[in-house]
C-alpha positions as CSV (number, residue, x, y, z in Angstrom):
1,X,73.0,70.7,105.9
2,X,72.9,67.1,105.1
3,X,76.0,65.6,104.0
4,X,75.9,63.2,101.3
5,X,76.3,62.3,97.9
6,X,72.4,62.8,96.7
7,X,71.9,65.6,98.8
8,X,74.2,67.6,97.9
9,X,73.4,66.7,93.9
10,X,69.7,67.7,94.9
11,X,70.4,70.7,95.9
12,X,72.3,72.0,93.1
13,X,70.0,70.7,90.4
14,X,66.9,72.6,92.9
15,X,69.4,75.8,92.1
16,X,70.2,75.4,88.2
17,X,74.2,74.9,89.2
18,X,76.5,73.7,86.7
19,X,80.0,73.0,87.8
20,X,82.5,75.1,86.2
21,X,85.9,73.6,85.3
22,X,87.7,77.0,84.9
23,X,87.3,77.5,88.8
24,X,88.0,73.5,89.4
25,X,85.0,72.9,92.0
26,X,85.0,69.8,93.5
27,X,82.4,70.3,96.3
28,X,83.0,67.9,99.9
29,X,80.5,65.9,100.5
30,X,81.6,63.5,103.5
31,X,80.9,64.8,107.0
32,X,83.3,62.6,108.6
33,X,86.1,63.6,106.4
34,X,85.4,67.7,107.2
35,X,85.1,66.5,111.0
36,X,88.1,65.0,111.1
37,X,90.0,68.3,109.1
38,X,88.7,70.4,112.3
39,X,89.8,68.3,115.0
40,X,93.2,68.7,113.7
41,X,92.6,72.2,112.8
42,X,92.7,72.7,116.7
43,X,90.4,75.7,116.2
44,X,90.6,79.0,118.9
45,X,87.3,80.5,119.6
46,X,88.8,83.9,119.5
47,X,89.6,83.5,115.8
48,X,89.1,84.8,112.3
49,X,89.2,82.1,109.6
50,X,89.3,82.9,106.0
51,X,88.1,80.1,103.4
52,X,89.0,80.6,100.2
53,X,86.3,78.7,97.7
54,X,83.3,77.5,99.8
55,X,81.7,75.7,97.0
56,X,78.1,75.0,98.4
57,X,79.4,75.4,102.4
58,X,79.6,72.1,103.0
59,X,83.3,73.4,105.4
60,X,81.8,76.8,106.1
61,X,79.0,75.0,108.0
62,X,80.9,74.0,110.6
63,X,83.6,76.6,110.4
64,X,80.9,79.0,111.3
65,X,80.0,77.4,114.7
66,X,83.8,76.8,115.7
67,X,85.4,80.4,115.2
68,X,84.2,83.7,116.0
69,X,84.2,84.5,112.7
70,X,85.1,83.2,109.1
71,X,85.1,85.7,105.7
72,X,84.9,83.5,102.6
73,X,85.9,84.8,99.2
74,X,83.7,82.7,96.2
75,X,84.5,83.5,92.7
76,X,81.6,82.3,91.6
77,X,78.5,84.5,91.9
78,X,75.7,81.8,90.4
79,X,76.0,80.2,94.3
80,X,75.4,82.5,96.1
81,X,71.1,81.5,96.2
82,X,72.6,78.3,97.8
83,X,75.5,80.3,100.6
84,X,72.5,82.6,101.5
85,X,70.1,79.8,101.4
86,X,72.5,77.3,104.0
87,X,73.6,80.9,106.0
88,X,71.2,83.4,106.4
89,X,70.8,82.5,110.8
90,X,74.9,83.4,111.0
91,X,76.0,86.5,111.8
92,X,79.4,85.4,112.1
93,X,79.9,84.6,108.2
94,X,81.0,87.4,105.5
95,X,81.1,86.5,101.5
96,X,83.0,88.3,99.3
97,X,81.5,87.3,95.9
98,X,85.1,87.6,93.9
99,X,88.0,86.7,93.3
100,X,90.9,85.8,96.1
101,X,93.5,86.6,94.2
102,X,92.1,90.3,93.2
103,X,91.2,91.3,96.7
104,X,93.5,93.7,99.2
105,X,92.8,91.1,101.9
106,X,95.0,93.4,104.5
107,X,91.6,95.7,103.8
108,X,89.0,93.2,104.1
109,X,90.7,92.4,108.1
110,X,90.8,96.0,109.1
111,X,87.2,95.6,110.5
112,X,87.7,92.3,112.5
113,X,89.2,92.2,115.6
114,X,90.6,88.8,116.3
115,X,93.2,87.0,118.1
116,X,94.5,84.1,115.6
117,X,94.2,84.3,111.9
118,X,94.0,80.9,110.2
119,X,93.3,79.7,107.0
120,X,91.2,76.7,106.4
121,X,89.8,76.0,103.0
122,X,89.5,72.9,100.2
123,X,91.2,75.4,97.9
124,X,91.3,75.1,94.0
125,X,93.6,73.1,92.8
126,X,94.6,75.2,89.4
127,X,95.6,78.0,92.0
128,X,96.6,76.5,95.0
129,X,100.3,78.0,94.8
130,X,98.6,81.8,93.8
131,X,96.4,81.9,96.5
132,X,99.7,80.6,99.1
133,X,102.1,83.0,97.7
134,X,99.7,86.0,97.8
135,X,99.4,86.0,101.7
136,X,103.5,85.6,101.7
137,X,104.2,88.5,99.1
138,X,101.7,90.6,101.1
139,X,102.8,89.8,104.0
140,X,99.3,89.0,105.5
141,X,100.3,87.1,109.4
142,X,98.4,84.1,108.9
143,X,98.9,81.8,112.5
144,X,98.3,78.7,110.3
145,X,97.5,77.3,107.2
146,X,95.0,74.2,107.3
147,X,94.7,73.5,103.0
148,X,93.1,70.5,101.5
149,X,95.8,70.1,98.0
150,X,96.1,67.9,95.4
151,X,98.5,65.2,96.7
152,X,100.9,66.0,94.2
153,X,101.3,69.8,94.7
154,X,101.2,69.2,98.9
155,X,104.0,66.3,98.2
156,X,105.8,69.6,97.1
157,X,105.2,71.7,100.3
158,X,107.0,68.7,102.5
159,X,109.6,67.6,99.8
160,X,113.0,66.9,100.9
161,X,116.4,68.0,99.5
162,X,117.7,66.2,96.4
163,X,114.3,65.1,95.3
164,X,112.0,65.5,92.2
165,X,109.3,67.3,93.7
166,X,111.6,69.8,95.9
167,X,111.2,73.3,94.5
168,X,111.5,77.0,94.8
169,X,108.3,77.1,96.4
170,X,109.2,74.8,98.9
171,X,111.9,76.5,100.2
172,X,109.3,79.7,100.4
173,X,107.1,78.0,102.3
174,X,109.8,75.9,104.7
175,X,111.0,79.7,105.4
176,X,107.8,80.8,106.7
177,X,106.4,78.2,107.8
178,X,106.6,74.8,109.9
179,X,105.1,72.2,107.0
180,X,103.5,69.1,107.6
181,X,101.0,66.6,106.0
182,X,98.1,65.5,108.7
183,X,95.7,63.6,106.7
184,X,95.1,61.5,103.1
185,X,91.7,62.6,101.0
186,X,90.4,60.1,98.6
187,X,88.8,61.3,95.4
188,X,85.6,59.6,96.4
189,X,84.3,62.4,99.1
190,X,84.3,64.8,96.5
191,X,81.2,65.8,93.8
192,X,82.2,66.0,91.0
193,X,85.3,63.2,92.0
194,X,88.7,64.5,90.9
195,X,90.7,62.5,89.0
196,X,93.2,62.8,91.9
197,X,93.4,62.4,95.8
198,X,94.4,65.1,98.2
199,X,96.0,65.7,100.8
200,X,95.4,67.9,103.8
201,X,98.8,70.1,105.0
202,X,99.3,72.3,108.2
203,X,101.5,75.0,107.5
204,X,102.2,76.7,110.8
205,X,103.8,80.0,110.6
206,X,107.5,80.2,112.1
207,X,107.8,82.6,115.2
208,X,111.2,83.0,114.4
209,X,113.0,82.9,111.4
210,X,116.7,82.7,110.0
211,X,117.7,86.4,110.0
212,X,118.0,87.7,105.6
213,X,119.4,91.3,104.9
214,X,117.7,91.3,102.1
215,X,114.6,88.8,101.3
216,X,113.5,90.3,98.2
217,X,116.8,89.0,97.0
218,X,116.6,86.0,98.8
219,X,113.5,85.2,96.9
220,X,114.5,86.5,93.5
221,X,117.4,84.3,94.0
222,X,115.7,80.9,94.7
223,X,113.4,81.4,91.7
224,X,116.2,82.0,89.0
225,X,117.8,79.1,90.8
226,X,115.0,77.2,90.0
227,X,114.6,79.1,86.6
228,X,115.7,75.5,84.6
229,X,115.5,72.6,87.1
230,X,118.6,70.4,84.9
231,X,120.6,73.3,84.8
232,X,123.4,74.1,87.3
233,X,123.4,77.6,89.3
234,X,126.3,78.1,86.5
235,X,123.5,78.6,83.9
236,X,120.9,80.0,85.8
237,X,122.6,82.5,88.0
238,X,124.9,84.0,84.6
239,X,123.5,87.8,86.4
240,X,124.7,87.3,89.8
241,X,128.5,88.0,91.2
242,X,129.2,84.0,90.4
243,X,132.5,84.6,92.2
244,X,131.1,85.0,95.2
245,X,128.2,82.7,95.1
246,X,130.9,79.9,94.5
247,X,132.9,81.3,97.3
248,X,129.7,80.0,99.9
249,X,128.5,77.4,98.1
250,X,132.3,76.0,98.7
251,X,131.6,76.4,102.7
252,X,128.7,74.1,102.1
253,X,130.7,71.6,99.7
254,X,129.2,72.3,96.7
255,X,130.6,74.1,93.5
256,X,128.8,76.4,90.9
257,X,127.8,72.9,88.8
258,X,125.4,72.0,91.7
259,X,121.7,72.0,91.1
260,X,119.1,74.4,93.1
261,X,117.5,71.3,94.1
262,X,120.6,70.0,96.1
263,X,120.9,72.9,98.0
264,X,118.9,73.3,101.7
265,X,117.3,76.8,102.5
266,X,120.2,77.4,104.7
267,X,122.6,77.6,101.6
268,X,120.4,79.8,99.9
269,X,120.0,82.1,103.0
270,X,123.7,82.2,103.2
271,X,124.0,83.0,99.1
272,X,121.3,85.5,99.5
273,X,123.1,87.2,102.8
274,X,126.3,87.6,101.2
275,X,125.5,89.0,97.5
């Protein structure tokens, strides 16, 4: 595969392919920048790596020849003349022609035998937190995480107590995993170019974690936290034992008019642990 610009535009005019806005494809198109997304990918050999979105395979291409084997799940069925066009010398590469978030993924595994499971896809940006919270609610043992995001929704992943952009999902994913950002994405390696830049974020999965009696709870609990982000856990937590969710937060030094977003994922572990 040639990586550029025109090349890639040629060959998706050669195949009829529009883009499609509902599935928010913005294709890759700069070989340094995908180079660079490996290297700090730190790729095993012995590994399975599921991309989510492939586009024309611009990743995939160079996925296939780092891991032992990579299952992709596209959406959209009018590219797959191009995936079997650029793929059809590796064995190594499975496409599932549908869509992520539909798929028992535990299912799709049971026939590969690997040693690390990682993630590494450019994934859309209208369902970046779906397709993130579908491995954690089903429990699928992803090693790591390697996702290209929009800046904004990646600023969330990292976000610090007592800001804006700290939210329920970011103490999810700060309880499963080890966050950080490793590289800036401009808009301009993209075809079509997003009106946005993106970031690329490691999410490495914890080996251990903070022990929770009861994490379906815990969870629950940090979403109606989060249920109104001005309101205080007063208002949002009027079904929970208020009693003694002010008793903790008063270990912490915090009362029942705090905000969820002033609270650290310790707090809410010890809320969680003692309801």
């Amino acid at each position: 595969m040639n990586y550029s610009w025109k090349n890639m535009s040629n060959t998706l005019k050669e195949n009829n392919f529009n883009f499609k806005k509902n599935f928010g494809q913005n294709f890759i198109v700069d070989e340094n920048t995908i180079d660079r997304i490996l290297e700090l990918s730190n790729i095993e050999k012995e590994s399975l790596i599921i991309e989510i979105g492939p586009g024309a395979g611009s990743l995939t291409k160079k996925l296939v020849k780092k891991a032992q084997n990579v299952l992709c799940y596209e959406i959209d069925t009018t590219l797959k003349p191009i995936l079997e066009e650029n793929f059809k010398e590796n064995d190594n590469l499975e496409i599932i022609y549908e869509d992520f978030l539909k798929r028992d993924v535990k299912k799709d595994l049971e026939k590969y035998t690997y040693k690390h499971l990682f993630v590494i896809a450019n994934l859309p940006y209208y369902i970046t937190t779906p397709i993130i919270t579908k491995f954690i609610e089903e429990k699928i043992e992803i090693d790591k995480m390697v996702i290209m995001v929009q800046k904004e929704v990646g600023n969330r992943f990292k976000a610090k107590v007592g800001t804006k952009e700290y939210n329920s999902l970011t103490i999810f994913l700060n309880y499963y995993f080890d966050v950080k950002k490793i590289m800036d994405v401009s808009r301009n390696v993209f075809l079509p170019k997003p009106n946005v830049d993106s970031i690329v974020i490691e999410l490495k999965r914890k080996i251990k974690k903070d022990p929770l009696k009861n994490p379906d709870l815990f969870f629950k609990l940090v979403r109606d936290s989060f249920t109104q982000k001005r309101k205080t856990l007063r208002n949002n937590l009027k079904n929970y034992d208020l009693e003694k969710i002010e008793q903790v937060l008063k270990t912490s030094g915090f009362d029942l008019n705090v905000r969820a977003e002033q609270l650290s994922i310790e707090v809410f572990e010890k809320i969680a642990n003692d309801l």
